[in-house]
Structure formats: structure tokens, C-alpha cells
C-alpha positions as CSV (number, residue, x, y, z in Angstrom):
1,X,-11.4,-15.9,15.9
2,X,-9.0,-13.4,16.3
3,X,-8.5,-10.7,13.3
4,X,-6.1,-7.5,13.6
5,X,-7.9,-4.6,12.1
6,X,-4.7,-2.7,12.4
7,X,-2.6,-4.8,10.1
8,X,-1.2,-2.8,7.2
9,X,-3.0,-3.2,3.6
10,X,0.1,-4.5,1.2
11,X,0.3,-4.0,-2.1
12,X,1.4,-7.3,-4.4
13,X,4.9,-5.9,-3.6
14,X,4.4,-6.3,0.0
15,X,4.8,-2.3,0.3
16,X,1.9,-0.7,2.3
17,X,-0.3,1.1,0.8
18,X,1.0,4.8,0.2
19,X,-2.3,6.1,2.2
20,X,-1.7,4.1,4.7
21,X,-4.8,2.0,4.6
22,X,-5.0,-0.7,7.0
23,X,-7.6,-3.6,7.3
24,X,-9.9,-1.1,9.3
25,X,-10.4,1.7,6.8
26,X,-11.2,-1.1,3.8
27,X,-13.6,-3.1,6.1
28,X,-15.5,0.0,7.8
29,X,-15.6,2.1,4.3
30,X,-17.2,-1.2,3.0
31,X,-19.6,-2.1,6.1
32,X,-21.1,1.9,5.8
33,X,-20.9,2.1,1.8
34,X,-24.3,2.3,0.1
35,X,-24.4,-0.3,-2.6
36,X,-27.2,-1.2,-4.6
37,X,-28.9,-4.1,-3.3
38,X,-29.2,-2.1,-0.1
39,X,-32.5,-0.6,-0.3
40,X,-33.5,-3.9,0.4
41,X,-31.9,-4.8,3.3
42,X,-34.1,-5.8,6.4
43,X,-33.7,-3.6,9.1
44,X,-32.2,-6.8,11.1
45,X,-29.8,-6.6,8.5
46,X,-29.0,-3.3,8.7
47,X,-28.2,-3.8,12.5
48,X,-26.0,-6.2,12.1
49,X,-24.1,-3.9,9.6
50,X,-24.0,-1.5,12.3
51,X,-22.6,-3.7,15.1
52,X,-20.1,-5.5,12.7
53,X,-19.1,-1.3,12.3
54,X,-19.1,-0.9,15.9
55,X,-16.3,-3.7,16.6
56,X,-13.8,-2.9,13.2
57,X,-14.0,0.8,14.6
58,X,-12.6,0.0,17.9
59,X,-9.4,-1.3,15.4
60,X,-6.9,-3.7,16.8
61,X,-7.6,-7.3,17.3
62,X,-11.1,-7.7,17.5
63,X,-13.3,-11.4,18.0
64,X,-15.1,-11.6,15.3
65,X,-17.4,-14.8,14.4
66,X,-17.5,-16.7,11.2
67,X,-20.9,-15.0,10.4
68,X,-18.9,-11.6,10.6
69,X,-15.7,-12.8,8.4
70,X,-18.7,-13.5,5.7
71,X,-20.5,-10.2,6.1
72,X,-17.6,-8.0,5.9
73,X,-16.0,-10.4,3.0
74,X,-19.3,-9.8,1.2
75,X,-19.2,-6.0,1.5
76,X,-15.5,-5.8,0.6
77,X,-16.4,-7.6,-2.4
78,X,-18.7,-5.6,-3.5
79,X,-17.2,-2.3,-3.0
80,X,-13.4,-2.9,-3.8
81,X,-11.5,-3.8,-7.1
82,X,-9.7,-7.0,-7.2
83,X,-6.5,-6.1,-5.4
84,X,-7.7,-4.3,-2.7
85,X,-10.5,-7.2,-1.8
86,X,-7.8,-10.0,-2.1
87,X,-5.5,-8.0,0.2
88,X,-8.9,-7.5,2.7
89,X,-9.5,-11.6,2.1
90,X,-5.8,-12.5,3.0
91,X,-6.0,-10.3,6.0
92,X,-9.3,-11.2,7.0
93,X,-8.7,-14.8,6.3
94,X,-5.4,-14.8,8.8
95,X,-6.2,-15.9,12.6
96,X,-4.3,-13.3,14.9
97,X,-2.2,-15.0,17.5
98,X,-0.7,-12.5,20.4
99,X,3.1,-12.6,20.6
100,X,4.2,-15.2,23.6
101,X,4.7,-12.7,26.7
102,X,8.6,-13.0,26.5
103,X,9.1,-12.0,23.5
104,X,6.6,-8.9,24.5
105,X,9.3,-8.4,27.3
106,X,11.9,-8.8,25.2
107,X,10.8,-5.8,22.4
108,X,10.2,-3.5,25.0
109,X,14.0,-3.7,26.5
């Protein structure tokens, strides 16, 4: 599964957010955030924390496995108020497809 971590966060609105957050910042503030259940964490765990951190850094669209779309859904959750994590959810829930190679053509004439 395909996820851009560069899509813009949207306010209900659809404005972007005046920081200019995108899926990126939210997801990797939430992946390295200390929340309270952490302290007991397993150190597997914490790994995978760390290499779900390593592939949202990189930004763009990143393959990311459904094991991934639950951890970082849990850590938004638990780190962001209700409009921020349903903006994160709708992003994180939307498949990225790449733009057919014409119309790639086509945008850069």
C-alpha cells in the first residue's frame, strides 16, 4: 500500500493547515512522542517505532504495510485531538495512486 506522506493536513474547510503540516509532521511527531503506556514497551516494540520513523521521514509516497497503517493510527490516536487524528485517519486511510505518465507529461509542458 501506497500512502503520500506529503499530502497537505486539511482543516474541515478543506484549507491547509496554516503551519503547513502535512501527513509527515503529524505521523513522525506521533511515532517519536513519549506517551504513557510507553515505559512499557518491549524493546521489539520500540524498533519497530523506530523503522515505521525511518520510512515517514523519507516523506513522499512511502509502502507501508497494514501492520504499519495500525501502528501509526494508534500513535496518532493517542497523541492528537479529534480533528487532527481524523484528518491523519483520512489521509492515512487513502491508497496513493501515481498520476498515468501522460498526464505527468502533460503538467510539465
Amino acid at each position: 500500500m501506497n500512502r503520500n506522506f506529503d499530502a497537505p493536513m486539511l482543516s474541515l474547510d478543506g484549507k491547509p493547515y496554516t503551519d503547513g503540516a502535512t501527513l509527515k509532521t503529524v505521523v513522525f511527531s506521533a511515532i517519536q512522542a513519549q506517551v504513557p503506556h510507553d515505559e512499557k514497551m518491549t524493546v521489539d516494540q520500540k524498533m519497530k517505532l523506530y523503522v515505521l520513523a525511518g520510512k515517514v521521514a523519507k516523506g513522499g509516497v512511502v509502502e507501508v504495510t497494514a501492520e504499519d497503517l495500525s501502528l501509526m493510527k494508534e500513535r496518532v490516536g493517542l497523541v492528537y485531538p479529534p480533528l487532527t487524528m481524523g484528518e491523519a485517519f483520512r489521509l492515512l486511510e487513502q491508497d496513493h495512486v501515481a498520476p498515468a505518465q501522460s498526464d505527468a507529461t502533460e503538467a510539465s509542458n
